[in-house]
KELUM-221715 format. One line per 10 residues: number of its first residue (from 1); for each residue x, y, z of N, C-alpha, C. Coordinates in pm, whole numbers. Atoms other than C-alpha are relative to their C-alpha. Example, Ala and Ser with C-alpha at 12.3 -4.5 7.8 and 13.67 -1.06 7.14 Angstrom:
BEGIN
1 = 89:-119:0:1230:-450:780:90:120:0 ~ -82:-119:-6:1367:-106:714:-77:109:73
// end
This chain:
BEGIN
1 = -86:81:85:1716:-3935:-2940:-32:29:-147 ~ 13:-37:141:1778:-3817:-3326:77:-102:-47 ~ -24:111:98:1870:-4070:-3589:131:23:-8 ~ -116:-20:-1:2251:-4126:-3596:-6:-70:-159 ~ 44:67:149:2223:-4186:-3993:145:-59:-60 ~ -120:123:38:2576:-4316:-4059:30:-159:83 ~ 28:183:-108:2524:-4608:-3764:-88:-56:-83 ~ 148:75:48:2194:-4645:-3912:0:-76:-129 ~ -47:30:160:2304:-4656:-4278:92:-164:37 ~ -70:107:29:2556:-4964:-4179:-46:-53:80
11 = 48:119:-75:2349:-5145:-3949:-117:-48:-135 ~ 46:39:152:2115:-5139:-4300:63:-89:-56 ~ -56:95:126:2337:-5239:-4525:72:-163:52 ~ -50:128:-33:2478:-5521:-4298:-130:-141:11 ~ 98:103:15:2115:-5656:-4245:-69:-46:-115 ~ 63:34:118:2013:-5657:-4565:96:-61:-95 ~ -92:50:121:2332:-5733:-4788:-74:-163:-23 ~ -16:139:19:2283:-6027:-5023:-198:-47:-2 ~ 120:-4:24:1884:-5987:-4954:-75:13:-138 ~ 75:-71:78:1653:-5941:-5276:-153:18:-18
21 = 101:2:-32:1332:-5987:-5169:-64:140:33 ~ 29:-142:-79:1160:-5623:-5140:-97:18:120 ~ 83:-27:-128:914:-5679:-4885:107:-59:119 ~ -128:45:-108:1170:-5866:-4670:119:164:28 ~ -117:-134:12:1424:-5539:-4749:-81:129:99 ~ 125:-110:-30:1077:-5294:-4667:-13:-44:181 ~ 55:36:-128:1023:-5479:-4307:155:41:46 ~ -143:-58:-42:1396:-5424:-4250:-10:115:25 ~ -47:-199:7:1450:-5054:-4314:-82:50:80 ~ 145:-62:-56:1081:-4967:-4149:61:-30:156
31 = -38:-7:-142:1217:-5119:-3821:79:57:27 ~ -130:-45:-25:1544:-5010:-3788:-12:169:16 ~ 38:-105:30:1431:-4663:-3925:-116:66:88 ~ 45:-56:-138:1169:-4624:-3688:32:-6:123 ~ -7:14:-103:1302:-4722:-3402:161:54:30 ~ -190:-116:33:1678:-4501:-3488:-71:151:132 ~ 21:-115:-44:1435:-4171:-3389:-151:40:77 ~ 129:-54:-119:1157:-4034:-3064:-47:63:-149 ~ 73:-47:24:1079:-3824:-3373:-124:-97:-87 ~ 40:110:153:942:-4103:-3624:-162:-88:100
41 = 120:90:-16:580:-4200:-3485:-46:-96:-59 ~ 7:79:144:498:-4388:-3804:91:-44:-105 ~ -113:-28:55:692:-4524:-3996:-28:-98:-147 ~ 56:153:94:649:-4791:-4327:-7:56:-149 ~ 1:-76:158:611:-4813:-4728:-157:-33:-9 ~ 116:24:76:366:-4805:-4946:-2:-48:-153 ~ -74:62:123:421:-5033:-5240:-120:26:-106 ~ 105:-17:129:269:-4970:-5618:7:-162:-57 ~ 72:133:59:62:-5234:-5679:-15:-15:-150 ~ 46:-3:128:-77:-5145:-5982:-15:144:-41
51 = -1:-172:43:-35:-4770:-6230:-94:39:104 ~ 61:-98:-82:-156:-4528:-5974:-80:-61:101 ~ 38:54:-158:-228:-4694:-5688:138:-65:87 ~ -70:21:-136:-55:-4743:-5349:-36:-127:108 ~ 92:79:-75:-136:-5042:-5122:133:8:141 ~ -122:-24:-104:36:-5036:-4740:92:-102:-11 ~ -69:98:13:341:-5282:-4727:36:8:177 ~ -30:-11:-138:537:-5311:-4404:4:126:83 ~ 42:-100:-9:478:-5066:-4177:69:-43:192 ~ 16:20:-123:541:-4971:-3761:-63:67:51
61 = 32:-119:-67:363:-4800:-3550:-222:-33:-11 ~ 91:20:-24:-33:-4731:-3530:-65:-47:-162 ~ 96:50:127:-285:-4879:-3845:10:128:-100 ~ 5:-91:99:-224:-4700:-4175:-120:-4:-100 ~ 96:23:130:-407:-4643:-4503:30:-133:-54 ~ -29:126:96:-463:-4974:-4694:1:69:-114 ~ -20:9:146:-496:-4777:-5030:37:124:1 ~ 26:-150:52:-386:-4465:-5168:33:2:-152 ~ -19:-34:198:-430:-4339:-5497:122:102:-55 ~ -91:-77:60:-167:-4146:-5678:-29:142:-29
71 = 98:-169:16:-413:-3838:-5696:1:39:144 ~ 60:-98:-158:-447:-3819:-5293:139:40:40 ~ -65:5:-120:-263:-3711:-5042:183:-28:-29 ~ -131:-75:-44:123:-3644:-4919:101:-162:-103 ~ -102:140:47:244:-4052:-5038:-32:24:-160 ~ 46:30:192:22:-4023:-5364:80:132:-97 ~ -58:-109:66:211:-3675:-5441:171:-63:-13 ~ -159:5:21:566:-3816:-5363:-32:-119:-105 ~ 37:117:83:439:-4155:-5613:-12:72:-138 ~ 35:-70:125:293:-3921:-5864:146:103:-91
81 = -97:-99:65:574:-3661:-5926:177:-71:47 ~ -103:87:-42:891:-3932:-5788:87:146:73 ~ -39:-103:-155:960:-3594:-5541:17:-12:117 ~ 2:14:-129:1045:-3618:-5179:-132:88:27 ~ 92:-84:-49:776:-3486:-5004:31:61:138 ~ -30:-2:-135:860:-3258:-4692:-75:23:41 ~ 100:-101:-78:575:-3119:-4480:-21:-23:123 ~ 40:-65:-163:598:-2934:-4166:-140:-22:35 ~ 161:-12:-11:223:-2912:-4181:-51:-43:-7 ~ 109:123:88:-10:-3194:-4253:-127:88:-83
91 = 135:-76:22:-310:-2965:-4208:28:100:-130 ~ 26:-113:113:-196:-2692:-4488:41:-50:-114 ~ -50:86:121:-108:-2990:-4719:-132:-22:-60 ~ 118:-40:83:-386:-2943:-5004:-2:-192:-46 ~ 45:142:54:-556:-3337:-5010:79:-68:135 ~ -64:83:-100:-378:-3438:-4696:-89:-108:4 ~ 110:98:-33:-526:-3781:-4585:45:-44:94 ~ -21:22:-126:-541:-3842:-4227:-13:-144:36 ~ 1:173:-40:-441:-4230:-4173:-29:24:123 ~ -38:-46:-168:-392:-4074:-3784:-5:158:7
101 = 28:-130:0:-527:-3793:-3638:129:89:75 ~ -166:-25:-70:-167:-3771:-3415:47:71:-130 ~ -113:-88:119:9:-3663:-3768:20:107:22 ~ -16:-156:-59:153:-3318:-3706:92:3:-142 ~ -102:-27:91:441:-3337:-3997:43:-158:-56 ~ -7:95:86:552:-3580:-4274:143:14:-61 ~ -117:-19:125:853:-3675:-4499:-44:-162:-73 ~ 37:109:83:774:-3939:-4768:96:39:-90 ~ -138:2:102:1073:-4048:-5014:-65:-131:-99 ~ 8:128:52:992:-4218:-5321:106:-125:-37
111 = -111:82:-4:1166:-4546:-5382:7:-84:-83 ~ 22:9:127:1294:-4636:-5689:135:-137:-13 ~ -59:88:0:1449:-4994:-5809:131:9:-75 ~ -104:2:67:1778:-5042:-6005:-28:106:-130 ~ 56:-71:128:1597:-4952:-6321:-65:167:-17 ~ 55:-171:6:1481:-4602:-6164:-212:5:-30 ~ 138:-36:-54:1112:-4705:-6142:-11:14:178 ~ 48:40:-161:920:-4627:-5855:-53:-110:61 ~ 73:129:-68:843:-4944:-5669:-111:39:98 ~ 46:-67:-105:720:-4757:-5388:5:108:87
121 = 7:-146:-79:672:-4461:-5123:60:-52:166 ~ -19:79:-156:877:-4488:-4744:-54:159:34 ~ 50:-138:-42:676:-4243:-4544:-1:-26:139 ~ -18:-67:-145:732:-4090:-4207:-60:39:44 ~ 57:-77:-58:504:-3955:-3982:63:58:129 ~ -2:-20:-168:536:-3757:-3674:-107:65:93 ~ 84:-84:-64:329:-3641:-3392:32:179:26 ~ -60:-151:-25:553:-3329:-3378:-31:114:-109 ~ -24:-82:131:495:-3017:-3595:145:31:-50 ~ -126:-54:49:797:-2949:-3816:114:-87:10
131 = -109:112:-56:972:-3257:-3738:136:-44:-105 ~ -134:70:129:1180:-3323:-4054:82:140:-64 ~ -55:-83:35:1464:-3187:-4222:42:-2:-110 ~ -87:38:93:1645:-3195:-4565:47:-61:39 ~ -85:134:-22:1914:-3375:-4394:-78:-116:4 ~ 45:132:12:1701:-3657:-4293:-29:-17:-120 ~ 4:75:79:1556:-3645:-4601:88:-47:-112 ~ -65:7:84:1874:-3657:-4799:75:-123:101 ~ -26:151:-49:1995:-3936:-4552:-95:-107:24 ~ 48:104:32:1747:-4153:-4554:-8:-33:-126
141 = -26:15:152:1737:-4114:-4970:102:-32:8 ~ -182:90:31:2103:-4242:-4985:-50:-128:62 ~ 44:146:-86:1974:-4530:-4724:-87:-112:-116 ~ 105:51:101:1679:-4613:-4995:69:-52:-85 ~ -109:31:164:1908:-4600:-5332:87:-111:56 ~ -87:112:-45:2173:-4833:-5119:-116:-118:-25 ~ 54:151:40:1903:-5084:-5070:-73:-43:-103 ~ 156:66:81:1632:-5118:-5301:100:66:-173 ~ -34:-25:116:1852:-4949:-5614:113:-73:-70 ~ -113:87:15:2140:-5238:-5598:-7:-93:-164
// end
């Protein structure tokens, strides 16, 4: 089962319309979004607490990082440079940080409020190598901007 991202997109926007609460919005999207695709082992944000730091917010799946810094690893690179992050690879990702030793491949999208800050990081794991694609990540980024950029 692969993510049918136009169902997915309006079962979103119907549960959330009218919402503004971002952790309420964050527990939304994380379920729905993980549980759309077999590939999505992990699934959840990582909200900026404070300049250059990451703390976990809602999340599914097995125990994540409670902190990441903006210097580590695959979330702190998409936080730091407001870049998608794709990687096939965990292992040949320079600073990877292994929340789960399952990780095989990643996509992390940063996620940015009306105003175009970053609030936070939605990051993907999978147990699969190579699991992500541009498309997903250019459909779940439209999914993000709909909710959290209103």
């Amino acid at each position: 089962m692969t993510a049918d991202y136009d169902s997915l997109a309006k079962t979103i926007s119907a549960l959330t319309e009218g919402e503004t609460d971002e952790v309420a919005l964050m527990a939304t999207v994380t379920c729905e979004v993980h549980h759309s695709d077999e590939r999505f082992d992990w699934t959840g944000f990582y909200r900026v607490t404070e300049p250059g730091l990451l703390k976990i917010g809602p999340y599914q799946g097995g125990h994540g990082c409670l902190v990441i810094p903006f210097d580590k690893g695959v979330c702190g690179a998409a936080a730091r440079t407001g870049e998608v992050q794709l990687v096939p690879d965990v292992d040949a990702f320079p600073g990877h940080i292994a929340c789960a030793s399952s990780t095989r491949s990643e996509l992390v999208l940063p996620v940015r409020n009306a105003a175009g800050d970053i609030i936070a990081v939605f990051d993907i794991d999978s147990d699969q190598p190579d699991a992500f694609t541009q498309a997903d990540a250019e459909a779940l980024g439209a999914i993000l901007s709909r909710v959290f950029a209103r």
